[in-house]
PDB file of the backbone (N, CA, C, O) and the ligand in Angstrom, with CONECT records:
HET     ZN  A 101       1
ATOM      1  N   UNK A   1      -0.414  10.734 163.559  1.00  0.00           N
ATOM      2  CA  UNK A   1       0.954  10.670 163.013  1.00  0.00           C
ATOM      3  C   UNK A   1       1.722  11.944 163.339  1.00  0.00           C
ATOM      4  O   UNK A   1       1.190  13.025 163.085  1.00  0.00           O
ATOM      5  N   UNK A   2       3.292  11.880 164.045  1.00  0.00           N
ATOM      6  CA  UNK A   2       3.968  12.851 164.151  1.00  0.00           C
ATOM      7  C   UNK A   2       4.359  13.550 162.880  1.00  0.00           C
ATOM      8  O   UNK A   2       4.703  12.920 161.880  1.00  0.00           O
ATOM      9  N   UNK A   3       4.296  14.989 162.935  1.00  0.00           N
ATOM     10  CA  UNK A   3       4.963  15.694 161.545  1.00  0.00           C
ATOM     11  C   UNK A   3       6.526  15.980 162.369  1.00  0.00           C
ATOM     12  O   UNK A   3       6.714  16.418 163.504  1.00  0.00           O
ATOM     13  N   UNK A   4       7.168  15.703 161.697  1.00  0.00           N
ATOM     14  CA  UNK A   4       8.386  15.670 162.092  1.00  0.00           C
ATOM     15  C   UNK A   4       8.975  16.917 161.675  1.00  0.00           C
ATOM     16  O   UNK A   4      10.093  17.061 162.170  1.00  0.00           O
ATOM     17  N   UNK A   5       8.593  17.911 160.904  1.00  0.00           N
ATOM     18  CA  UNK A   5       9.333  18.850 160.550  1.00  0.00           C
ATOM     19  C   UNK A   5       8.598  19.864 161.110  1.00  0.00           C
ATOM     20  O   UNK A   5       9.187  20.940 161.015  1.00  0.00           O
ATOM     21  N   UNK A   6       7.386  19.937 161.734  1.00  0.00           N
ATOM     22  CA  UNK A   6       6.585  20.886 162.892  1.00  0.00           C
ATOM     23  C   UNK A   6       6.812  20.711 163.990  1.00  0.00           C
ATOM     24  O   UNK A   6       6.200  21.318 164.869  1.00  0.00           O
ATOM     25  N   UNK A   7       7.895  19.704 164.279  1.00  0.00           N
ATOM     26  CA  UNK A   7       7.619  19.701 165.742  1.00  0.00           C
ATOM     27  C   UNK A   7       8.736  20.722 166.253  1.00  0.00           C
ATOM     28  O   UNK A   7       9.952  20.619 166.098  1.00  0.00           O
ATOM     29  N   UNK A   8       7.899  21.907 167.012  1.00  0.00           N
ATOM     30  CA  UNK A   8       8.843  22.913 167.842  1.00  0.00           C
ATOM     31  C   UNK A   8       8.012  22.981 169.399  1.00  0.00           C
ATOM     32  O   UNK A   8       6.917  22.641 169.847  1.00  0.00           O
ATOM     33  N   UNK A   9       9.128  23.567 169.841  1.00  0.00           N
ATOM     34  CA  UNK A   9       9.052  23.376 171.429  1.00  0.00           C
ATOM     35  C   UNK A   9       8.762  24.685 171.788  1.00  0.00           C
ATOM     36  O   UNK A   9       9.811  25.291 172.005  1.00  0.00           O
ATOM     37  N   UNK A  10       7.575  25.512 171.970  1.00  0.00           N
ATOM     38  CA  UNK A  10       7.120  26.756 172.803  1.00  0.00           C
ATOM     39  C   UNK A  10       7.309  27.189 174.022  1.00  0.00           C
ATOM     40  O   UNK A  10       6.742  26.598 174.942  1.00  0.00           O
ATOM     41  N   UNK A  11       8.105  28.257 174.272  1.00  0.00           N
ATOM     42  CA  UNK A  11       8.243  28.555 175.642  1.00  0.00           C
ATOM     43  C   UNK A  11       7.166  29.216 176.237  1.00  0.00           C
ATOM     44  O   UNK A  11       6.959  30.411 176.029  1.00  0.00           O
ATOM     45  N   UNK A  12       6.562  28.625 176.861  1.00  0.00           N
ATOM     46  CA  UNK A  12       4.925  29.276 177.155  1.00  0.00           C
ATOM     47  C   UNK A  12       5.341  30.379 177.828  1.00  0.00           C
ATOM     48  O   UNK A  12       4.482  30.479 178.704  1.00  0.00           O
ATOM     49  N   UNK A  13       6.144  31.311 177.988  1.00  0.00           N
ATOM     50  CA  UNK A  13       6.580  33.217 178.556  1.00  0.00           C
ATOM     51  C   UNK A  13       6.568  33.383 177.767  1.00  0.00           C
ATOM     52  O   UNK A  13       5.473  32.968 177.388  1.00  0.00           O
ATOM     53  N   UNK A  14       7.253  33.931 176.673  1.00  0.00           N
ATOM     54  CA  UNK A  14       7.590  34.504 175.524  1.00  0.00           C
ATOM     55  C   UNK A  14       7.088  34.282 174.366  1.00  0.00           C
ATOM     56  O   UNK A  14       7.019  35.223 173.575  1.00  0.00           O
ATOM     57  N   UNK A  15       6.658  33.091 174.026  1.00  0.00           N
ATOM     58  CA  UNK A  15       6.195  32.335 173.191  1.00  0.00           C
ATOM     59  C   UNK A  15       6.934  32.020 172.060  1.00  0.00           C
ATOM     60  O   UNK A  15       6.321  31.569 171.092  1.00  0.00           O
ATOM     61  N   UNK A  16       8.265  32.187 171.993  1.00  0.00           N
ATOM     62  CA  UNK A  16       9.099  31.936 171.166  1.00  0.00           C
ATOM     63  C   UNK A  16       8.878  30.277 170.525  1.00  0.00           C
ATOM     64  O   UNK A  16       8.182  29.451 171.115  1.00  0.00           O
ATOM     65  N   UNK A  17       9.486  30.034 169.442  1.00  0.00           N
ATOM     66  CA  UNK A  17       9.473  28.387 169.075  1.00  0.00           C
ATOM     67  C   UNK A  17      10.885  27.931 168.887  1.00  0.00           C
ATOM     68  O   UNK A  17      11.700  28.577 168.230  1.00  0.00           O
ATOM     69  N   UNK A  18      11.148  26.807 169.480  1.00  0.00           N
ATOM     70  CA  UNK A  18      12.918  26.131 169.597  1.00  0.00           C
ATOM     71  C   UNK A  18      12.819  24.723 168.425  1.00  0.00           C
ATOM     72  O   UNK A  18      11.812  24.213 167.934  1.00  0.00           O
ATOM     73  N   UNK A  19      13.878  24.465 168.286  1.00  0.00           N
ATOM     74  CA  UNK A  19      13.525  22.925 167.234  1.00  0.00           C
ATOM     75  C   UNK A  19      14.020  22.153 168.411  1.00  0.00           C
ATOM     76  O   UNK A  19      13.978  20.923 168.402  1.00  0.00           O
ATOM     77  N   UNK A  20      14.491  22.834 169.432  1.00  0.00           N
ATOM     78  CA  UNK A  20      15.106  21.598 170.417  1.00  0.00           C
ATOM     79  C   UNK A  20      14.134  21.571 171.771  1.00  0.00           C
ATOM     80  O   UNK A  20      13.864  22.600 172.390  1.00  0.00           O
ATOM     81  N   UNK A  21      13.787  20.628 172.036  1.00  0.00           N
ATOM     82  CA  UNK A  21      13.184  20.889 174.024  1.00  0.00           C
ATOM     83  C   UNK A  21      13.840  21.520 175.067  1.00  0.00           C
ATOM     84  O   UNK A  21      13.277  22.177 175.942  1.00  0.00           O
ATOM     85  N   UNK A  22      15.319  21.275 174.954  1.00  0.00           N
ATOM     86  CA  UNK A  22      16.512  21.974 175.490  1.00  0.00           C
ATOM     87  C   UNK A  22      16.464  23.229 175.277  1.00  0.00           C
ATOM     88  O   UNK A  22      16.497  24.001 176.236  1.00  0.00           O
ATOM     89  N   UNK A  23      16.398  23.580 174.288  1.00  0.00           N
ATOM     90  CA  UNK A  23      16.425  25.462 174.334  1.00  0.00           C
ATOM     91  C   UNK A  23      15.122  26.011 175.045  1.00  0.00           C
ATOM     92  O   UNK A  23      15.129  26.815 175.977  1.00  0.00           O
ATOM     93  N   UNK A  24      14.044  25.470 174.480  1.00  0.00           N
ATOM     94  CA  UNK A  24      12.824  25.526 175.030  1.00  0.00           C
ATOM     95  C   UNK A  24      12.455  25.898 176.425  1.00  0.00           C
ATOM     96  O   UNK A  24      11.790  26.853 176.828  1.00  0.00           O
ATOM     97  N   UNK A  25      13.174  24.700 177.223  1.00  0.00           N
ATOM     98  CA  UNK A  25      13.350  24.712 178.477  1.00  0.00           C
ATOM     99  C   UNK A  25      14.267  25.910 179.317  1.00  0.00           C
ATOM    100  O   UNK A  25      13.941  26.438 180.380  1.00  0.00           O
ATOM    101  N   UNK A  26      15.749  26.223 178.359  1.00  0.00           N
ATOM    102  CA  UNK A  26      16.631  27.174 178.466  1.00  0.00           C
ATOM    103  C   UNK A  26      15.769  28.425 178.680  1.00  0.00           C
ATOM    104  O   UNK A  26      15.641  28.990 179.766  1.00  0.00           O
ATOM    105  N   UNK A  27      15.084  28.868 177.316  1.00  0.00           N
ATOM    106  CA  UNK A  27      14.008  29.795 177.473  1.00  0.00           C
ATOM    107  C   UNK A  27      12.884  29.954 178.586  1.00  0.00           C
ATOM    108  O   UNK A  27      12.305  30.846 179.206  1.00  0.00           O
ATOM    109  N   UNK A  28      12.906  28.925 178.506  1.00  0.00           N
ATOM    110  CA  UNK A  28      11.388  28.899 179.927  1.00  0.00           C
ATOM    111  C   UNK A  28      12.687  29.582 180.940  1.00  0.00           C
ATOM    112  O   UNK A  28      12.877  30.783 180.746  1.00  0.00           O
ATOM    113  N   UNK A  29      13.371  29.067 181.744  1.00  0.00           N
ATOM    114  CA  UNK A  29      13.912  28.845 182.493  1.00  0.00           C
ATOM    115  C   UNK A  29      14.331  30.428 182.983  1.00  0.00           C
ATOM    116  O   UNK A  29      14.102  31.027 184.034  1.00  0.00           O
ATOM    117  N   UNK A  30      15.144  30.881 181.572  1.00  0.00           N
ATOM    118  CA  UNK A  30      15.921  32.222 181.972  1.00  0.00           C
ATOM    119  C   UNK A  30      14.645  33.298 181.706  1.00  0.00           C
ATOM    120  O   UNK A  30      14.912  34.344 182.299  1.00  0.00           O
ATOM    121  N   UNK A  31      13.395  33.382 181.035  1.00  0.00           N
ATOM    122  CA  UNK A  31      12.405  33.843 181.118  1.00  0.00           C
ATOM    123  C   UNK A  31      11.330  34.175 182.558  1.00  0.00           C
ATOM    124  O   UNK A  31      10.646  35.110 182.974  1.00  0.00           O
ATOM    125  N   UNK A  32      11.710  32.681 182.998  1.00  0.00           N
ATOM    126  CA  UNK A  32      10.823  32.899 184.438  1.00  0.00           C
ATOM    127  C   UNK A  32      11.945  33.077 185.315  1.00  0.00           C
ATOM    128  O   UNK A  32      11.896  32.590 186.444  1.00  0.00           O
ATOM    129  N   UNK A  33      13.212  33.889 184.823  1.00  0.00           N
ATOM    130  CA  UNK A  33      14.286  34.432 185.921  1.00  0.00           C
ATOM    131  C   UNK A  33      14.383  35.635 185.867  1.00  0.00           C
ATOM    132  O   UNK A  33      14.699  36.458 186.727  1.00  0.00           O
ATOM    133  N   UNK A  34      14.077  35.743 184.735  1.00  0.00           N
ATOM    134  CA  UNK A  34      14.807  37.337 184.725  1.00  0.00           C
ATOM    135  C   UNK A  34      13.670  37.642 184.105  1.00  0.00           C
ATOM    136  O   UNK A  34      14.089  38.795 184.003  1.00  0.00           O
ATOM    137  N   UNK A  35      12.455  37.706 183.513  1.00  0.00           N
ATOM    138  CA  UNK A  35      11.182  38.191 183.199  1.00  0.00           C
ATOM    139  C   UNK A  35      11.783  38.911 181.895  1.00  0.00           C
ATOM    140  O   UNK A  35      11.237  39.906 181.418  1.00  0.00           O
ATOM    141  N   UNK A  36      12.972  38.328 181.337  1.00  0.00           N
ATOM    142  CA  UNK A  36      13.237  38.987 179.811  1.00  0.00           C
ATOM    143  C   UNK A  36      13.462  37.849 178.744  1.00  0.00           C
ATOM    144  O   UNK A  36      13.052  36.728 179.043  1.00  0.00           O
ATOM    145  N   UNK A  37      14.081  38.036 177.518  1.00  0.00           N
ATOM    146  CA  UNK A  37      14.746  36.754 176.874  1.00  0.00           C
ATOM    147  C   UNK A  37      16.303  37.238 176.968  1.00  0.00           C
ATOM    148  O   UNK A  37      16.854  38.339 176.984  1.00  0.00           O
ATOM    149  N   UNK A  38      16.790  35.736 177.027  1.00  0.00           N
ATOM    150  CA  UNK A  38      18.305  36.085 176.955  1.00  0.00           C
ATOM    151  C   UNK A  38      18.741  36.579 175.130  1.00  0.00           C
ATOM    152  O   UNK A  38      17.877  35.987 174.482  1.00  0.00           O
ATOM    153  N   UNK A  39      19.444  37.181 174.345  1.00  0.00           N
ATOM    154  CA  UNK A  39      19.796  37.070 172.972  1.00  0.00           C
ATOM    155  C   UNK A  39      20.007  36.247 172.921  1.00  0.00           C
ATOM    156  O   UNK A  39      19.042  35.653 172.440  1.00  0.00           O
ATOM    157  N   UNK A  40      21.031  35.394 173.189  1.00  0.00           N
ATOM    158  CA  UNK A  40      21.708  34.153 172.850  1.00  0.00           C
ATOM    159  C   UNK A  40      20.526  32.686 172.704  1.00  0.00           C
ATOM    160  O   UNK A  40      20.330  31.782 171.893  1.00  0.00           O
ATOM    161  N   UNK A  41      19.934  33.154 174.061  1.00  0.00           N
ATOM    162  CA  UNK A  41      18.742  32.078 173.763  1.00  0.00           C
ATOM    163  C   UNK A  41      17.931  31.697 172.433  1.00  0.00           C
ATOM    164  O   UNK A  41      17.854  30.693 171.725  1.00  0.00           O
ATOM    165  N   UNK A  42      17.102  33.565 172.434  1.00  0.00           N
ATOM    166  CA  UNK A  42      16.174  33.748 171.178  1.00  0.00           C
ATOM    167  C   UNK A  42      17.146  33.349 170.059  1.00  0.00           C
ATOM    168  O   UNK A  42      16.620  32.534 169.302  1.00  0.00           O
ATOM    169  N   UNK A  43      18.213  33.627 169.774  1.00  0.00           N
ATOM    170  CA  UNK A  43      19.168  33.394 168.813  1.00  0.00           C
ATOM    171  C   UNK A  43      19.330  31.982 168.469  1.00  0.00           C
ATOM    172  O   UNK A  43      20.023  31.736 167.481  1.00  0.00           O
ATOM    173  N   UNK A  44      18.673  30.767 169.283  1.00  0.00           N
ATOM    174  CA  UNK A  44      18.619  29.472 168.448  1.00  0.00           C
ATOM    175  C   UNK A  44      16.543  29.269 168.148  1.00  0.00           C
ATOM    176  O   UNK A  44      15.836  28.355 167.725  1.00  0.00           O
ATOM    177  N   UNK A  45      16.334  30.407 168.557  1.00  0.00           N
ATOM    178  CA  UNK A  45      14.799  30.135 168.230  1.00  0.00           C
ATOM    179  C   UNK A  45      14.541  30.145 166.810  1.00  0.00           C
ATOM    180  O   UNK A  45      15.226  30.677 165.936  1.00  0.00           O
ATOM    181  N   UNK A  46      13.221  29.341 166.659  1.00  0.00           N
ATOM    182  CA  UNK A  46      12.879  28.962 164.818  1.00  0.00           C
ATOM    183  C   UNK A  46      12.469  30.952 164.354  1.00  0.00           C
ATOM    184  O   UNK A  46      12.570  31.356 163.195  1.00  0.00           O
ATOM    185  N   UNK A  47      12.147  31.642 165.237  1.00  0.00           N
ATOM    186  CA  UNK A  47      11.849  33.198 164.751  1.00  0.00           C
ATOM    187  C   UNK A  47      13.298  33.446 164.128  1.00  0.00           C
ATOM    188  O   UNK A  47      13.174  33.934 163.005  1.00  0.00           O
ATOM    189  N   UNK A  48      14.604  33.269 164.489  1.00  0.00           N
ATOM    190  CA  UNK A  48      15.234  34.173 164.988  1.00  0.00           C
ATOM    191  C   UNK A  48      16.269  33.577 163.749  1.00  0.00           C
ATOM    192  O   UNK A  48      17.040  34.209 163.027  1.00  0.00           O
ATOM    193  N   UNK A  49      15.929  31.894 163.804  1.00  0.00           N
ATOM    194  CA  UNK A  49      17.630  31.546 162.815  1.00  0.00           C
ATOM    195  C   UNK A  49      16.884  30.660 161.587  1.00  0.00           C
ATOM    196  O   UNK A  49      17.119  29.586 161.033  1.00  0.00           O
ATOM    197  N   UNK A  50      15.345  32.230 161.413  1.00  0.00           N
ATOM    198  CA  UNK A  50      15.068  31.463 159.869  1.00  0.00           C
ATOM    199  C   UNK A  50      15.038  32.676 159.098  1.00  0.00           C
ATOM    200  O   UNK A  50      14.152  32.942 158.286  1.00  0.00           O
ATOM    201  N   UNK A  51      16.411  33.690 159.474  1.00  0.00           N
ATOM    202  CA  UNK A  51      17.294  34.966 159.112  1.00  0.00           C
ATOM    203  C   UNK A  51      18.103  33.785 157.517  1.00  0.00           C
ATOM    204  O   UNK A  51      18.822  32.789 157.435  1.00  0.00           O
ATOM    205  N   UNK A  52      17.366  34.762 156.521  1.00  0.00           N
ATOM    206  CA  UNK A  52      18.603  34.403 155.219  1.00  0.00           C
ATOM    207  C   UNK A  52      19.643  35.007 155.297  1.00  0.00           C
ATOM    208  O   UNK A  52      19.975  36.016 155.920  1.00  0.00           O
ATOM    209  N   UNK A  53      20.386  34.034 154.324  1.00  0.00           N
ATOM    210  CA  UNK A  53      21.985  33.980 154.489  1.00  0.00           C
ATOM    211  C   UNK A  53      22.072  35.576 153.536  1.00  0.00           C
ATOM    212  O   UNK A  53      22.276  35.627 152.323  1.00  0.00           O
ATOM    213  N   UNK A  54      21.902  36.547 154.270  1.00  0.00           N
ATOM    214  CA  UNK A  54      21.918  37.601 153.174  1.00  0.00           C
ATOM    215  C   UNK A  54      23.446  38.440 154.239  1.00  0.00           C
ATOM    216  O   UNK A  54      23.594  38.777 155.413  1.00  0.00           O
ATOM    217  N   UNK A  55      24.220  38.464 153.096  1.00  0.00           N
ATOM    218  CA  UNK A  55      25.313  39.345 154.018  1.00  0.00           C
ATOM    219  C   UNK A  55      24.944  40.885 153.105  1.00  0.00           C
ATOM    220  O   UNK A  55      24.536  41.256 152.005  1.00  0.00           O
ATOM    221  N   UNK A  56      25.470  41.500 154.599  1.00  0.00           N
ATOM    222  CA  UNK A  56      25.690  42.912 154.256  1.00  0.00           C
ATOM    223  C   UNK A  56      25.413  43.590 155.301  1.00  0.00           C
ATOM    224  O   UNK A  56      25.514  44.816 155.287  1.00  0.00           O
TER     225      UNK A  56
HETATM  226 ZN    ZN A 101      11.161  32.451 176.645  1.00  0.00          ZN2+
END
């Protein structure tokens, strides 16, 4: 049975986790280009936008 709320997409470079295959792929992609992460990329990763809503 699929868990539907685990399913994330690993960019096997970085190893970051995406909720989408699309970013995933984005990541793979600009990872095996430029041998870095883009911000914007990591910035829809599950590390990156499970940041609380804490202002300041
Ligand atoms: Zn990556």
């Amino acid at each position: 049975m699929p868990k539907a709320n685990s399913a994330v997409f690993a960019c096997p470079l970085c190893g970051l986790h995406y909720y989408t295959k699309e970013w995933a792929e984005r990541c793979h992609a600009w990872c095996a280009e430029h041998n870095s992460c883009s911000m914007e990329i990591t910035s829809h990763s599950a590390e990156r936008s499970s940041v609380r809503s804490e202002s300041g």
